[in-house]
C-alpha positions, -999 to 999 in steps of 0.1 A, spaced: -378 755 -800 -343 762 -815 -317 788 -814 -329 805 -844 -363 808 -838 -355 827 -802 -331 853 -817 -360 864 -836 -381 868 -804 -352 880 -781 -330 909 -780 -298 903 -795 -278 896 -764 -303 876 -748 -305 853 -784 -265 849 -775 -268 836 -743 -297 815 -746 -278 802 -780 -245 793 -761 -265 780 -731 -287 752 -757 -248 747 -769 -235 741 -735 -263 720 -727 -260 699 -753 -224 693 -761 -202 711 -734 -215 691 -705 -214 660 -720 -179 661 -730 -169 674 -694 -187 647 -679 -171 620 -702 -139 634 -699 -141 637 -660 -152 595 -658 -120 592 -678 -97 609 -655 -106 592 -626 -100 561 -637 -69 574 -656 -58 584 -621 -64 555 -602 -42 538 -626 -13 560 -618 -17 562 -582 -17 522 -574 14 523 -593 28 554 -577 21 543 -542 38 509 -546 77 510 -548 78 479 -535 64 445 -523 64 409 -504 38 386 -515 35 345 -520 7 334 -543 -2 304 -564 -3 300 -604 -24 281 -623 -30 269 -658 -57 256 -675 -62 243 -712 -96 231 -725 -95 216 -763 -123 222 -788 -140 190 -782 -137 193 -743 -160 206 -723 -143 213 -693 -106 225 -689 -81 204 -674 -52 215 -650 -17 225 -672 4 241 -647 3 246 -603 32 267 -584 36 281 -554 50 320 -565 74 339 -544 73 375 -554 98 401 -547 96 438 -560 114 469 -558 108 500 -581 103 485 -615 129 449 -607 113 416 -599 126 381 -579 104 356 -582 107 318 -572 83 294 -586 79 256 -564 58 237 -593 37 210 -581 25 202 -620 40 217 -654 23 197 -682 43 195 -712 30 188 -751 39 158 -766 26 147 -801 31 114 -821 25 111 -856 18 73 -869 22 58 -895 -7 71 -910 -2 105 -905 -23 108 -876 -11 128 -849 -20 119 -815 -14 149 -784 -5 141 -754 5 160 -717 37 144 -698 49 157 -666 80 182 -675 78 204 -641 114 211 -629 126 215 -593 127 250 -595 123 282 -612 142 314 -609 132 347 -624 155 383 -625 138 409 -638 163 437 -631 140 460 -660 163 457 -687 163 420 -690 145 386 -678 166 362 -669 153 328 -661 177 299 -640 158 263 -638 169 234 -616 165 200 -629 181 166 -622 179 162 -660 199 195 -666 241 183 -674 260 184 -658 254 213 -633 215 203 -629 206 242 -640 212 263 -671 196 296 -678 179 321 -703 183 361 -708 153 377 -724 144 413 -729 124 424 -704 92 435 -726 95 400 -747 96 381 -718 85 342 -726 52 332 -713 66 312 -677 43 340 -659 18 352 -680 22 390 -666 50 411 -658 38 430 -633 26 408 -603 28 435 -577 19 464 -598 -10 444 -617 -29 478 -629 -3 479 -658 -17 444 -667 -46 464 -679 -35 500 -688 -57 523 -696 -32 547 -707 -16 524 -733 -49 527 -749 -56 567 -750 -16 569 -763 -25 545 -793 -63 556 -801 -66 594 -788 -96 606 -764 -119 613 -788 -118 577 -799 -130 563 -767 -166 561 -753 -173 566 -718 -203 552 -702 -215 552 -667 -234 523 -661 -261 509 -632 -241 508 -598 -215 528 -605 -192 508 -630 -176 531 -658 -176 516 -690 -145 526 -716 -150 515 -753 -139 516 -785 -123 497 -817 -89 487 -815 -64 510 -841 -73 509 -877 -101 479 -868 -135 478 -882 -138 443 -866 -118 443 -833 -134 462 -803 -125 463 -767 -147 473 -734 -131 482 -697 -148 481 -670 -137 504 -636 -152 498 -606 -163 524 -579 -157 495 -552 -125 490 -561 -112 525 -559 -125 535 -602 -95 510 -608 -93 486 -642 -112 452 -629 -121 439 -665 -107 439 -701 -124 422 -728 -117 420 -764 -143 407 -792 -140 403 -830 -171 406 -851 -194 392 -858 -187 369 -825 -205 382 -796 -185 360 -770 -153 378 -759 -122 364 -777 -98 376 -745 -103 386 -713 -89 395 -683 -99 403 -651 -84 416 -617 -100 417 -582 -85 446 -561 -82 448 -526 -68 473 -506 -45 472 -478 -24 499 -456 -44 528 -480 -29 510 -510 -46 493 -537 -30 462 -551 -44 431 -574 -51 402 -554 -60 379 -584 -62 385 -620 -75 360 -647 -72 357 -683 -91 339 -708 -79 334 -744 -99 315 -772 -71 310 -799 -78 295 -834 -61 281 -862 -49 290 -894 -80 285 -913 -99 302 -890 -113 273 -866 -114 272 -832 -81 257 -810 -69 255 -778 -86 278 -749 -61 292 -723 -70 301 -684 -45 311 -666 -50 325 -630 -24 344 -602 -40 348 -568 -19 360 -539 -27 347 -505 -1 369 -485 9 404 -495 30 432 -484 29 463 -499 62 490 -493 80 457 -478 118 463 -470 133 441 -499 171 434 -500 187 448 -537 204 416 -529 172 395 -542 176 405 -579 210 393 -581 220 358 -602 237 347 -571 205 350 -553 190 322 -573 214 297 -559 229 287 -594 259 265 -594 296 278 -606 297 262 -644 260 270 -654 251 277 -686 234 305 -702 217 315 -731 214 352 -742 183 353 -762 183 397 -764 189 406 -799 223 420 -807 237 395 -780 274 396 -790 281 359 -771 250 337 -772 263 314 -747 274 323 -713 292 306 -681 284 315 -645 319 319 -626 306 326 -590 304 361 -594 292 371 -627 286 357 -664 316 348 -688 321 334 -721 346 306 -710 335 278 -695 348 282 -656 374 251 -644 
């Protein structure tokens, strides 16, 4: 029976309310609902991030490639991560115990041949201090100091670590970034078996990239999967996935994963990409030193060489002269 079939039956101002009660059954409650699943897990997202101004951990790295005519993947990259953070700034020290490097040869024949070669260095230094990543690398190879360095902007950070965010692993996965770019109304919001809330949708002006995230009620509604597909393929393209834990009333990613299928030009597949981050000691709201995120903290000799990669850069190639950066070379 519909609305307009009661008002003729029912006084007018019982028609109303039995109109706008079929409305509100219908519509109202639905959206409410969606929109409360939403804003849990919107607020998870801010809370693990609001609750951690800082952090101790140690973890290890890992890096995997797997060619199209391979079937398993073989080991890229192995270190041993030292993290430091402290509202927003990142130290981080990286021991390598592998850091495969790409070599092809090209015959005479035009055939190129692709080989891995050990390139890993004695160590690697990262200074996030939020406005730029610097990068200092020890290597007996490196003249004649044995280091030289690299300044980056901090959001075009090059791919040494696959995230930013180690401690605050959440923003790896934001579920903000994508109601800012799509709008509410362009999301679906599904509560599945066991709990898990399902957020979907196509990616920005897409009729053939869509994206899924999945928050899970064990893990405090938080972001613990992220995966990308382009149609027609029903295998994810990307993905990426955190497992939270939660220590001292505070949630923090103990491992996160990402899987990348990439493909060429023409369209056919290439290289797959795992990497993986897992922390096996962590320290949330840790007492960390400003000290830490300091070039002098990395260790790197007077006479080291810099290159500032940050657009605008008014002197591309800098000296370290024991206290701070210079454009003369220090005697």
């Amino acid at each position: 029976m519909n609305a307009s079939c009661l008002k003729a039956k029912l006084p007018p101002i019982f028609a109303l309310f039995v109109a706008v009660s079929i409305w509100q059954s219908s519509i109202g409650p639905a959206a409410l609902a969606e929109e409360d699943l939403l804003d849990a897990v919107l607020k998870a997202h801010r809370q693990s991030s609001e609750k951690m101004e800082s952090a101790i951990g140690s973890g290890t790295l890992e890096v995997y490639g797997k060619e199209p005519d391979e079937k398993e993947y073989g080991l890229r990259t192995k270190a041993k991560v030292d993290v430091q953070f402290h509202q927003g700034k990142y130290s981080l020290r990286l021991h390598y115990e592998t850091m495969l490097a790409v070599s092809i040869r090209t015959d005479a024949d035009g055939k190129q041949t692709k080989k891995f070669v050990e390139d890993k260095p004695d160590a690697l230094f990262v200074i996030d201090d939020g406005a730029s990543w610097t990068e200092v690398l020890f290597s007996p190879r490196i003249r004649p100091t044995g280091c030289y360095g690299t300044i980056h902007q901090s959001d075009s950070a090059p791919p040494k670590i696959p995230w930013r965010d180690l401690a605050q692993m959440g923003k790896c996965i934001d579920p903000e970034t994508y109601v800012k770019n799509l709008g509410r109304d362009k999301l679906t919001v599904t509560d599945l078996p066991g709990g898990t809330r399902r957020i979907s949708g196509w990616m920005k002006d897409s009729t053939k990239a869509r994206f899924e995230l999945d928050a899970d009620p064990k893990a405090g509604f938080h972001i613990t999967a992220e995966r990308v597909y382009f149609e027609p393929e029903k295998e994810p393209m990307h993905t990426r996935d955190i497992i939270w834990k939660n220590k001292e009333g505070i949630w923090y990613g103990e491992q996160i994963t990402k899987i990348a299928h990439y493909r060429n030009r023409d369209g056919t597949p290439s290289e797959t990409r795992k990497e993986v981050f897992k922390y096996e000691e962590f320290s949330p709201n840790a007492d960390v030193k400003p000290a830490v995120f300091t070039l002098a903290a990395t260790g790197i000799p007077r006479g080291a060489w810099l290159v500032d990669h940050r657009p605008g850069a008014p002197i591309p190639k800098l000296y370290f002269d024991g206290q701070g950066l210079t454009p003369e070379r220090p005697r």
